[in-house]
Each structure stands twice: as C-alpha cells, then as structure tokens.
N, C-alpha and C positions, 0 to 999 in steps of 0.2 A: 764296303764301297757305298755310295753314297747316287740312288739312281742309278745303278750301274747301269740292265739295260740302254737306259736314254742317252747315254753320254759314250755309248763304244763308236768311234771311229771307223768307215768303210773302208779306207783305206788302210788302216792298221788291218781289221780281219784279212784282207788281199793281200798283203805283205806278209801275214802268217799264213795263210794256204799257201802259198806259192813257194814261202821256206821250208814249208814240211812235204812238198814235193808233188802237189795234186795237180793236174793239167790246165794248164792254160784256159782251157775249152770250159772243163766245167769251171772254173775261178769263176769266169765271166758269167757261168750261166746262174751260178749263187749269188752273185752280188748283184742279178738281177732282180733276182727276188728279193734280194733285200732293199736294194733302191726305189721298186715301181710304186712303193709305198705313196698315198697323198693323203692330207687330213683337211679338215675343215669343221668352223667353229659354232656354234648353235648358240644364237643369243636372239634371249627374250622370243624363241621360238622358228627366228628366222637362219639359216643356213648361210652364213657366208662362202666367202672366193674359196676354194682348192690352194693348199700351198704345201709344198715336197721338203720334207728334211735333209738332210745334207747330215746328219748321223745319228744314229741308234740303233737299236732293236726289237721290232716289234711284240708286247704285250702278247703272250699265247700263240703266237705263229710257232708249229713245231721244228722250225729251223734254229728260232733265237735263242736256245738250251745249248742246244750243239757247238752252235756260233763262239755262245761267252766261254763256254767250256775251252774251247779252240785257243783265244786269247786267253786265259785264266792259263792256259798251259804254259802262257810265253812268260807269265810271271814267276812261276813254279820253278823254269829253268835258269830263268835269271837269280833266283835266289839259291838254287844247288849250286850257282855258279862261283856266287858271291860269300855264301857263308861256309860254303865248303861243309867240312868234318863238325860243326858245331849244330848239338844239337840234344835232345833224348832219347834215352832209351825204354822201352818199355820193360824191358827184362834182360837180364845179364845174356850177351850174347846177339840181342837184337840188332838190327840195322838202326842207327842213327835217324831219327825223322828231324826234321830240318823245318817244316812248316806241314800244314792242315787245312785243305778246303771244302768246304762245302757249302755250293751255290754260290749269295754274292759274300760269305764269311770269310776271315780267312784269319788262322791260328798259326805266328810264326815265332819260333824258338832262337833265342841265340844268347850271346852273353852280357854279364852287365858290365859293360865297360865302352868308354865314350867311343874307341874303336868301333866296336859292334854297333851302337846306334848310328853312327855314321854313316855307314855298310848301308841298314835298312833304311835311314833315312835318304839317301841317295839314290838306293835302286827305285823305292817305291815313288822317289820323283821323276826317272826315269819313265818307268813304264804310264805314271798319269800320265806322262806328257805324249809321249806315245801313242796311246792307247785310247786317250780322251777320258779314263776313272779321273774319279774323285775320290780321296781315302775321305770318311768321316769321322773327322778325330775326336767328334762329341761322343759317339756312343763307342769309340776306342777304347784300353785300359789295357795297363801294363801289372803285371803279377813277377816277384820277385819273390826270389828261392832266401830260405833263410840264413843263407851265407852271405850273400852279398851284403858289402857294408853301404851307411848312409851317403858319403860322397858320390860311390859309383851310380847309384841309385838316382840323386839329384841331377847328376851328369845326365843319364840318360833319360830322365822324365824334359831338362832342360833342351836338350838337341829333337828330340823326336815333339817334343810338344804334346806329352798326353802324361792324364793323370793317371795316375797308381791306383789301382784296385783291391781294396782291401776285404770286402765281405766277398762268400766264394759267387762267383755268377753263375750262371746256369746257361747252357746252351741244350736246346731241343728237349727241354723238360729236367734235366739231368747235370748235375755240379759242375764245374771245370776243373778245378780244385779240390781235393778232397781232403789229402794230407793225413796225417797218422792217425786221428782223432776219427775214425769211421761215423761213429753213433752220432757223434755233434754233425757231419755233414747228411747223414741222412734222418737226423731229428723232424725236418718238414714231414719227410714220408708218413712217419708214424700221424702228426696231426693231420694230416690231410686223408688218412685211411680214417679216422676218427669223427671226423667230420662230418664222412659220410655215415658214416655209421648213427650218429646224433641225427640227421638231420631222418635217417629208416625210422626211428623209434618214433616219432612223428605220425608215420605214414600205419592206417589198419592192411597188414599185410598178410596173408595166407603162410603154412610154412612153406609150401610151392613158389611163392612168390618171392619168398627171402632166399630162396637156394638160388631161383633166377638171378635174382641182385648181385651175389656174392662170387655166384661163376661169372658171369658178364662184366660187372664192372668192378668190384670190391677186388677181386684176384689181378683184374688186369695193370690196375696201380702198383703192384709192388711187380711183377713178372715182368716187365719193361724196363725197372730199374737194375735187378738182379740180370738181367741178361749182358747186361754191360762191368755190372761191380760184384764184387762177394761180399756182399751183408754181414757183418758179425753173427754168430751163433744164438748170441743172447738176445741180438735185437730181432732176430726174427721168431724167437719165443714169445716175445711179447706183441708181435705183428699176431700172430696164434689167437 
C-alpha cells in the first residue's frame, strides 16, 4: 500500500464497524477521535490557518494500528471470498493460506492464469476504491512457480501490471523464496557473519570483550534466521 495510513477513508472504517456489529454509540464516539484531528503548516517560521482532513489516520495515535487492522480485515475477507480453495500449503495436511499480512505488506497466493489475475485484479480495485488504498505497483513483484509456462506468465504480469521478480526478495531481514538450493539462499548469512568478524580483527580487544561481541551480536545473526528456516547441517559447520 502506498501511504496507507493517509489515504483510509472515515467512512469506510464506519461502515466496517458497524458491519462487524459494535454500537452505534461507540462507532460515533471513535470516529470522533479520528475526526477532531486539525493541522497546520510552518513556513519560513510562521504558523499558518488550522485546516481538518476529510481522511486518514493519524501517525502514532494508538487507535490508528487498530483502525487499519479493522479495514485490512475487510480485504482479507474479500479475498477468502474471491479466491476461494487456491492457495499454499505449508506441509502436507496444512490449511490452505490464501494471502499474508503484515502491517501495510501484503503477500497474496493464487494461480497463474488470466482467470486468477482478473479475480485479484478486480477485487483489489474494489476495495481501493472503497477503502481510499492505493496499491504501489512499483515496489509490487510477482514470483512464479517453476511450472508455470511463459504465455500464462505474460498474461498475468500483462492484466495486473506488475513485473516478475526474479532474484529472491527479502521481507523483515529474511528471503521470500527460498527454493531447494538452501546454501545459495542463505549464502548472505554467511558473509554478513564474516564481515563482522573482519571488521573485530581491527578492533585491540580483550578475550572478555570478544566473548561479549559474539554472545550479543555475532550469535544473534544467525539465531533469528534459524528460528524461522532449517539451515543445512554443513552450512552451519562452517557458520562454526
């Protein structure tokens, strides 16, 4: 999303409380607080007029988390709705995941064929218009499975309007992608443990001071990524 706080809609949040069944009473008394909001603009030192927005979210108010979460909900449902049974699994047996959110991110699964982009590309015009989002399709990117052929591929990079992603990305320090080839996606790790390590030899350190270094920060590099993935055996000999 693209600005998300700044661009949510008052009366969309109203229209989602009031569908998910909370009182009249309090509706009114949250989109007061989101309303009473006014700003004003500092130039060359002087303070100009007060003027009141007419939509968003405010920056740090502990309400506006809640708020987009609230709305982020109504996208979630439109897309169980619309994609139905399509999706991943993570292990045989698993529940189907269908999409992935967190914050203003959002990670959605479906198939390559001009049907499916049509699906996402229709709902997610829905809810902008809705909702007042903006997708931003620059920093967007589409990742396809290595079955899918080149036609369906062009189909859907052509309908949805976003380019294909080809080296793995990384979300919150950690791959997207990983794919059979373990060692090649976690090859940074290793130089980046390394690095620190080049730049200690540098530093006149005590052995107290290097056992500091290595519990605090050296160990906490690789212990972050393993809590999520299972490191090959041999790669982490060599993290040793």
């Amino acid at each position: 999303m693209s600005k998300a706080y700044d661009r949510v809609e008052w009366e969309f949040i109203e229209l989602i409380l009031i569908k998910m069944g909370f009182a009249s009473s309090w509706v009114s008394r949250i989109l007061h607080c989101v309303s009473s909001v006014s700003y004003s603009v500092v130039l060359n030192g002087i303070v100009g007029q007060k003027f009141i927005p007419l939509r968003g979210l405010r920056q740090g108010d502990p309400l506006s988390p809640f708020l987009f979460l609230i709305c982020s909900e109504r996208l979630s449902s439109l897309l169980r709705q619309a994609v139905g049974s399509v999706g991943v699994r993570i292990a045989r047996g698993a529940p189907i995941v269908s999409h992935l959110f967190f914050a203003d991110d959002s990670l959605i699964f479906g198939e390559t064929s001009s049907h499916g982009a049509v699906v996402i590309q229709e709902l997610l015009s829905v809810y902008a218009s809705c909702s007042g989002q903006l997708i931003n399709f620059e920093k967007s990117g589409i990742f396809f499975s290595v079955n899918s052929s080149e036609d369906n591929k062009a189909d859907v990079r052509r309908i949805l309007g976003i380019s294909q992603g080809f080296n793995p990305e990384k979300y919150l320090g950690l791959p997207i992608v990983v794919g059979r080839n373990r060692r090649k996606a976690f090859t940074e790790l290793k130089y980046k443990t390394w690095s620190w390590i080049s730049n200690w030899c540098t530093w006149s350190l005590s052995q107290g001071g290097k056992e500091v270094l290595i519990k605090a920060v050296l160990q906490a590099i690789p212990v972050y990524t393993m809590s999520f993935f299972l490191l090959p055996k041999t790669f982490c000999k060599e993290l040793e």
